[in-house]
C-alpha positions in Angstrom: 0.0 -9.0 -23.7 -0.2 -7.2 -20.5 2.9 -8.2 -18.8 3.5 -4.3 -18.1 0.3 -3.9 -16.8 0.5 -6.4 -14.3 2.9 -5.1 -11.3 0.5 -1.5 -11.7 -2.7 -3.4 -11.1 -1.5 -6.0 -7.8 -0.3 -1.7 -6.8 -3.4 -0.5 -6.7 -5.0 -3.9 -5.6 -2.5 -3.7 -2.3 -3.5 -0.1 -2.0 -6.5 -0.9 -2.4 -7.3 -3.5 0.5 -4.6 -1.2 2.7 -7.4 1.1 2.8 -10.3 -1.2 3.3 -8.5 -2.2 6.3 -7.7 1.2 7.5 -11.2 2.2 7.7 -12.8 -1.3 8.4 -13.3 -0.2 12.2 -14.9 3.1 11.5 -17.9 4.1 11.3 -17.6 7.1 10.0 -15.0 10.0 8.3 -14.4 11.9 11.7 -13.4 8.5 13.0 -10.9 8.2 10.4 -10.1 12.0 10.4 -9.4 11.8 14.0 -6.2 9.5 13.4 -3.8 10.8 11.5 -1.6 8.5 10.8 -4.7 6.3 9.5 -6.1 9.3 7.7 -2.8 10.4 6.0 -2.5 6.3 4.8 -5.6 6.2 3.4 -5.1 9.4 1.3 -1.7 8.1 0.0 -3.2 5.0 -1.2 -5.9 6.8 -2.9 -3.5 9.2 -4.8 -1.5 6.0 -5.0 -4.4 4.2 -7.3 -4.9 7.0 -9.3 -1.0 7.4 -10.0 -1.3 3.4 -10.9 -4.4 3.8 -13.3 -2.8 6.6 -15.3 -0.1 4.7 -15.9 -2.7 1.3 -17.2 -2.3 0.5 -21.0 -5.4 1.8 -22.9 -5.6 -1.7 -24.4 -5.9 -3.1 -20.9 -8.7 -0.5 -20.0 -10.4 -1.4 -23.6 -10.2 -5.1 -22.8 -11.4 -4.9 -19.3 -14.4 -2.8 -19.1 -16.5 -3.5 -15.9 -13.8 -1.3 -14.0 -15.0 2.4 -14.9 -11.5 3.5 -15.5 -12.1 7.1 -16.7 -14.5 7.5 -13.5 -11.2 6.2 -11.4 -9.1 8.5 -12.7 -11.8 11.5 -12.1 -12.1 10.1 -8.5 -9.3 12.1 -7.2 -10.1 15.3 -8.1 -14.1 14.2 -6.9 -12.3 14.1 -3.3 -10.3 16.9 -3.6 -10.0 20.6 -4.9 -6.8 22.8 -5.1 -9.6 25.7 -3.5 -11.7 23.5 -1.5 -9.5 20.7 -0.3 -10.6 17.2 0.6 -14.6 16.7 0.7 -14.3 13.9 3.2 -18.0 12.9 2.4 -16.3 12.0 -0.8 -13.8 10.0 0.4 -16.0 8.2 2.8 -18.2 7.4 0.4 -15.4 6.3 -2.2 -14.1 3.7 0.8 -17.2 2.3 1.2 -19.1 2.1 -1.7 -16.6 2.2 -4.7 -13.6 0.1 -3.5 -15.2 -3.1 -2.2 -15.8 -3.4 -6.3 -13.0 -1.7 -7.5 -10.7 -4.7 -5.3 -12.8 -7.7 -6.5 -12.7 -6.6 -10.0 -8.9 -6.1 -10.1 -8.8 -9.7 -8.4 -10.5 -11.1 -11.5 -8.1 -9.1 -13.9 -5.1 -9.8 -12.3 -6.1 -13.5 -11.7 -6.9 -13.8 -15.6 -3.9 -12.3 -16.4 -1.6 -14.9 -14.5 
């Protein structure tokens, strides 16, 4: 039923754990900030996840509702303003607290979609 849902959600589950490794060393945003290269990867994942989620069926999203998927899709502009640019508070906060979640609950979709 969701066979075109699946390569979109083991996407963002990739890009997901990419940036859980990226930052897993640092302590803090000006850690990450400081490498750019690390910081650059970890932005492109997150604009990466929210490319992948607004692409999700809406019957997937109905079906699987512990994943806040209107709040995911809010996330990027949360962390970022055409005026403002990147609130890296935001984005620290979003690696830390959000995606440790957000990754073990698209393990559970993807494995009960296999």
């Amino acid at each position: 039923m969701f066979d075109n849902d699946l390569p979109f959600l083991k996407t963002m589950y990739l890009a997901t754990g990419k940036i859980l490794r990226f930052s897993e060393s640092c302590n803090n945003i000006e850690e990450i900030r400081k490498d750019e290269m690390r910081y650059d990867a970890i932005i492109m994942n997150l604009i990466l996840i929210d490319e992948f989620n607004n692409k999700l069926s809406v019957a997937l999203k109905k079906a699987y509702t512990a994943i806040d998927w209107e709040r995911l899709a809010e996330s990027r502009s949360r962390v970022s303003s055409e005026s403002l640019g990147i609130d890296y508070e935001k984005v620290w906060k979003l690696i830390k607290t959000t995606l440790p979640h957000f990754r073990d609950d698209l393990e559970i979709i993807i494995n009960d979609l296999k």
